[in-house]
C-alpha positions in Angstrom: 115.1 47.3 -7.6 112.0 49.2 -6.3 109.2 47.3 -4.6 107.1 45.9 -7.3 104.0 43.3 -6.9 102.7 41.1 -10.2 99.4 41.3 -10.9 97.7 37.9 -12.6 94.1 37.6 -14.5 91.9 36.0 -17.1 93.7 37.4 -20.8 91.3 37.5 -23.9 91.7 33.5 -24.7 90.8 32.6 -21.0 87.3 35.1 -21.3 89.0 38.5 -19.9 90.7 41.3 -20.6 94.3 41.2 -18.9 97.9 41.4 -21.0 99.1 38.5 -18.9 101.2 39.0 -16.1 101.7 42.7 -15.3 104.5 44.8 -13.4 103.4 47.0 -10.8 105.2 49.3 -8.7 104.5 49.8 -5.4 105.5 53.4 -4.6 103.5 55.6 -7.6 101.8 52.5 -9.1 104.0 52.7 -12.0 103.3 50.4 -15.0 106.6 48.6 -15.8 105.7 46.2 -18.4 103.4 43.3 -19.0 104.5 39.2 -19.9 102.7 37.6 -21.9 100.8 34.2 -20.4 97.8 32.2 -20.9 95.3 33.2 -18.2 97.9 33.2 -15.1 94.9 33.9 -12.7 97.4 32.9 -9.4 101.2 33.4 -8.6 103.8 32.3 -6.7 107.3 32.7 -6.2 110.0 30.7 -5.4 111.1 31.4 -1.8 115.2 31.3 -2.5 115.5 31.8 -6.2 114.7 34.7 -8.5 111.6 32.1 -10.3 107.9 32.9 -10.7 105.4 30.7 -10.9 101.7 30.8 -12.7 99.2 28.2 -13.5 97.1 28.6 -17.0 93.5 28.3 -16.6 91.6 26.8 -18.9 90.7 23.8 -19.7 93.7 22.0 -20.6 95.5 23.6 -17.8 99.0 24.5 -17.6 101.6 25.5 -15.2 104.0 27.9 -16.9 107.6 29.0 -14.9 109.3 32.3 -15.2 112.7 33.7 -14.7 112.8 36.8 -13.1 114.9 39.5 -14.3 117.1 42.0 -12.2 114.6 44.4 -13.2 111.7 42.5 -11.9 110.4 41.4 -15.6 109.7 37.5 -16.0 110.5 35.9 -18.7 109.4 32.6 -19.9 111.1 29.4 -19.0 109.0 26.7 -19.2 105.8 25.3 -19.6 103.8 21.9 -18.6 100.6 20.3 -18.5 98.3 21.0 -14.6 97.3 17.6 -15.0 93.8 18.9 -14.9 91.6 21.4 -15.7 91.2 25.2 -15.0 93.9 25.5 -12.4 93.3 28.1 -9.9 96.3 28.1 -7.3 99.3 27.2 -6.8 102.0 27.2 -4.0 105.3 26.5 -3.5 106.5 24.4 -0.4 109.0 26.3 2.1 112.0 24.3 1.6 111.4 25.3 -2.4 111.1 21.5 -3.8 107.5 21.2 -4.3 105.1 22.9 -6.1 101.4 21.9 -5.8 98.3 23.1 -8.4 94.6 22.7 -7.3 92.4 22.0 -10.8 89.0 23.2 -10.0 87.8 22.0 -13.4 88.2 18.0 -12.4 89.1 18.5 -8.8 93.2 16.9 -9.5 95.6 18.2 -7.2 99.0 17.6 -8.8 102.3 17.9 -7.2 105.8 18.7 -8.8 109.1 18.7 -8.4 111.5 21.5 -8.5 115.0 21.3 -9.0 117.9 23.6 -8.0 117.1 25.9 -10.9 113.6 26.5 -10.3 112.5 24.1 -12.4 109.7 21.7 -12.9 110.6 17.7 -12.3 108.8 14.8 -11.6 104.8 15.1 -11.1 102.3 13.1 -9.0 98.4 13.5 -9.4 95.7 12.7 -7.5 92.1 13.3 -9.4 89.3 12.8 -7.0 85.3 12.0 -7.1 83.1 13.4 -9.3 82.2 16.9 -8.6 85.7 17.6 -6.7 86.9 21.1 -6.7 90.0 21.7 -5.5 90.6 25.3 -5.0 93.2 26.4 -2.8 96.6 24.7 -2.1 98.7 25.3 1.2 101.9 23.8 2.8 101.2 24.1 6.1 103.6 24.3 9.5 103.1 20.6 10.2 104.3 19.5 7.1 101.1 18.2 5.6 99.8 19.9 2.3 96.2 20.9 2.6 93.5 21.5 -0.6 90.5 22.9 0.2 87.8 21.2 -2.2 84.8 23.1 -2.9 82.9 20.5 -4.1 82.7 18.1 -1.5 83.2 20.3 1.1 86.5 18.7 2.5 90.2 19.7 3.4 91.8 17.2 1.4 95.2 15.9 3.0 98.8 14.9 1.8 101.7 13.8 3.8 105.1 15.0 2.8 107.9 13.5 3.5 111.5 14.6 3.4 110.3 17.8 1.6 109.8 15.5 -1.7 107.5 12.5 -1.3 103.8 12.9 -1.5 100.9 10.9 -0.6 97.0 10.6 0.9 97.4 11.1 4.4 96.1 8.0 6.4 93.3 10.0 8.2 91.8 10.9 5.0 90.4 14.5 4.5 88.7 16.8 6.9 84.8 16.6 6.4 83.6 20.3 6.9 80.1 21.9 6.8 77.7 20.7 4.6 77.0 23.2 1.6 79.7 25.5 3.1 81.9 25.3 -0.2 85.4 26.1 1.1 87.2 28.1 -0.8 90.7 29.7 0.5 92.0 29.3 4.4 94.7 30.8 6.0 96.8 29.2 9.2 97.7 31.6 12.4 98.7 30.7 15.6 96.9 27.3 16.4 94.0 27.7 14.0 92.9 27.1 10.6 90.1 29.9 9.1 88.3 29.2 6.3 85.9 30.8 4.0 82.7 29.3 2.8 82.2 30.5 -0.4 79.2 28.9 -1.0 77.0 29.6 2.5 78.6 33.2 2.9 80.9 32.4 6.1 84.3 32.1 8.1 84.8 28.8 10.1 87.5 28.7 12.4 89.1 25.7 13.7 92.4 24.6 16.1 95.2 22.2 15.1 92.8 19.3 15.5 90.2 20.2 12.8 87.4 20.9 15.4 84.9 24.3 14.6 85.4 26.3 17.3 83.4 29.5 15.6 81.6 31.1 12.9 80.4 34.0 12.1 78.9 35.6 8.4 81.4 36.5 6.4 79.6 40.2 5.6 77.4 41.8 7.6 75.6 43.9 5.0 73.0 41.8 4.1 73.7 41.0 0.1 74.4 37.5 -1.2 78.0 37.2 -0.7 80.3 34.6 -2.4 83.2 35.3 -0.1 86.8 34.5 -1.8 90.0 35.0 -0.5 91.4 34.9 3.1 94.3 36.0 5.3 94.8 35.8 8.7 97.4 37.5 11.5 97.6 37.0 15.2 95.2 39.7 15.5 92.5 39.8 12.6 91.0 37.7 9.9 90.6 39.2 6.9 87.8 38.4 3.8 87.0 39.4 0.3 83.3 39.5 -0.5 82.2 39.5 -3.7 78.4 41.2 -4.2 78.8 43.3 -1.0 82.5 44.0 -2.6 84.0 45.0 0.7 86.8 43.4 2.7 85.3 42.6 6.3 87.5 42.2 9.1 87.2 40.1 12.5 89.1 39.1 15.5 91.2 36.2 15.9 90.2 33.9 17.1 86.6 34.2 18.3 85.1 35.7 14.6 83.5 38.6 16.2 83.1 42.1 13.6 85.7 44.7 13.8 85.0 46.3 10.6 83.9 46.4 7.0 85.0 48.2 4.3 84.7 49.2 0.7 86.9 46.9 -1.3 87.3 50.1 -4.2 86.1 48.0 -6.9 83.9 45.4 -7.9 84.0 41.5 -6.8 87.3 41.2 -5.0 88.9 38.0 -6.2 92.3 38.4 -4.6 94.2 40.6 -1.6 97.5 40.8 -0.1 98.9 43.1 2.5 102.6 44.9 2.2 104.1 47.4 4.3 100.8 49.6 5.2 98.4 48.7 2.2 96.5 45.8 1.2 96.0 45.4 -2.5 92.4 44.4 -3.8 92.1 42.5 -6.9 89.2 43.5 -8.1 88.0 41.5 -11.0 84.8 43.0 -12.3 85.9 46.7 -12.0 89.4 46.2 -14.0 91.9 47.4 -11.3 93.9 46.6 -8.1 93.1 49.3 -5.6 95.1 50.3 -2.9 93.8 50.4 0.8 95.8 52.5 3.9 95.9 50.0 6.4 95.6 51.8 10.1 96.0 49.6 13.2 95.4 46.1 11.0 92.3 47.9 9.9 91.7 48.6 6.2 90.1 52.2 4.9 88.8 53.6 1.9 90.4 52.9 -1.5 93.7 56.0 -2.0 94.0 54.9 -5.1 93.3 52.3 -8.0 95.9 50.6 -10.6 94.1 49.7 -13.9 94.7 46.2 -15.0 92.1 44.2 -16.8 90.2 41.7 -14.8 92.6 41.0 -12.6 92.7 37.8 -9.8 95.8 37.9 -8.3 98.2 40.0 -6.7 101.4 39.4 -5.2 103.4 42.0 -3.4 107.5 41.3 -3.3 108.2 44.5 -1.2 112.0 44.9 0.1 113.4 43.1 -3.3 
C-alpha cells in the first residue's frame, strides 16, 4: 500500500466544508477517496490493529471506529456516545486497551475500553467544574494519562493501572499559568512543552511539573492563538494561528530558531513524516506540505485541497 495520511475536519453539519475523512497520498498528493463521518475533527489509530479512530464534534459528541481496508479506505464499524460535548482529541494508550476523548464543550474526559478487535468496551467519565475544557489527551511514558484543560488552566491527571483501570490521580492536577489556556503539549526527553493558547506562549517543564522556560510562541508581533505542538530531542515545534506560521525553538531552553510560513491560513493541526510536515490549515481549505531541512521547516512545495481541515495523520511505511 503506498504511504497515505487521513485528513479529518468540520463536514457541513459540524459548520465546515470537509467530506468527512479523506485519503491522501503521500507521494503525488493523490486523492484516494473520502468516508463519510460526522465532523471527525481528530484521529487516531490503533497501534497493533488495522482500526481508526475519530471523535464527532458537536454537541452531542460521538466517538465513531473504523476498519481499515487493505487499501487504506475505513469503513465504519461503530459508533458511541463522547460522553460530552464537542470532542476534540482523542488517543489511544500504547498497549492498545484504552482510548481516551477530551470534550471541550463540558470539560468530560471519558475513557474506554478496547477489546481485541479494536473495539469500544466499557467507558468511565469524569465531567469536571464549570468552565472546564478539556482539550488534549496524552498517555504519557509514566503511565499516567494527562488532559490539558483550557479552562482552568490545569493538566488534569489519571492513573492507569494495569493498562485498564482509570482514576483521579491522588496529587490532583497540575496548576499552570494563570490565563495561559493550555491547549496541546508534547513529552521529549525529561520535559513536558505546552502551548498557551490563550496568552500566546510555550511553557516548558521537567518530569516534576516545575516551569523551567518560556518564551512567545511567535515572534511577529500579531495576536496569536497558538494550537498544536510537537516536540523532538532537538526542537519544539508550534502552529500559530493569526501569524499562520509554524515557529520553531530549541529544546529545551525555548530560544528562536526559526519561523515560517505555515502555506495557508490558521493552522489547526501538523505532523511530521519522512522529510515533510503536513499543515492543516483550517481557514485556507488545504493541507500544505513543508520540506523539512535539518529539523527546520521551509516554504510551502505544495498544497492538498480538503475543506476546512483539523487534522492530519501521516501512516508512512504502511
Amino acid at each position: 500500500m503506498a504511504e497515505i495520511a487521513y485528513v479529518g475536519g468540520y463536514t457541513p453539519d459540524t459548520g465546515g466544508s470537509g467530506a468527512g475523512i479523506v485519503l491522501m497520498e503521500l507521494d503525488g498528493l493523490a486523492r484516494r477517496g473520502a468516508t463519510a463521518a460526522p465532523g471527525p475533527s481528530f484521529l487516531a489509530v490503533h497501534p497493533r490493529l488495522p482500526v481508526l479512530y475519530a471523535v464527532g464534534e458537536a454537541e452531542r459528541g460521538t466517538v465513531e471506529v473504523f476498519a481499515r481496508g487493505a487499501d487504506g479506505v475505513p469503513s465504519p464499524l461503530a459508533s458511541r456516545s463522547s460522553e460530552g460535548s464537542f470532542p476534540c482529541h482523542l488517543a489511544v494508550n500504547p498497549e492498545g486497551t484504552l482510548l481516551a476523548v477530551a470534550n471541550y464543550g463540558d470539560g468530560t474526559v471519558s475513557v474506554h475500553g478496547i477489546d481485541e478487535a479494536g473495539l469500544l468496551t466499557t467507558v468511565q467519565a469524569f465531567p469536571y467544574r464549570e468552565g472546564a475544557h478539556a482539550h488534549q489527551a496524552t498517555f504519557g511514558p509514566d503511565g499516567v494519562l494527562y488532559v490539558t484543560d483550557l479552562g482552568a488552566d490545569e493538566v488534569r491527571r489519571f492513573t492507569v493501572e494495569g493498562g485498564r483501570e482509570v482514576a483521579p490521580h491522588p496529587g490532583g492536577p497540575v496548576r499552570l499559568a494563570a490565563g495561559m489556556g493550555p491547549r496541546h503539549m508534547a513529552r521529549a526527553g525529561d520535559r513536558w512543552y505546552v502551548a498557551g493558547e490563550l496568552d500566546g506562549t510555550v511553557r516548558a517543564y521537567d518530569s516534576d511539573w516545575r516551569e523551567t522556560a518560556v518564551a512567545a510562541a511567535s515572534g511577529t508581533g500579531a495576536e496569536n492563538h497558538p494550537s498544536h505542538l510537537e516536540a523532538s530531542g532537538r526542537f519544539v515545534y508550534v502552529a500559530n494561528r493569526g501569524p499562520d506560521t509554524i515557529a520553531v525553538l530549541s529544546a529545551p531552553g525555548l530560544e528562536r530558531v526559526a519561523e515560517v510560513p505555515c502555506g495557508g491560513a490558521w493552522p489547526r493541526h501538523f505532523a511530521v513524516a519522512r522529510d515533510r510536515m503536513y499543515v492543516a490549515n483550517q481557514n485556507s481549505g488545504g493541507v500544505a506540505v513543508l520540506p523539512m531541512e535539518d529539523g527546520v521547516p521551509q516554504r510551502a512545495e505544495a498544497v492538498f485541497e480538503s475543506g476546512t481541515p483539523s487534522c492530519v495523520l501521516p501512516l508512512p511505511g504502511r
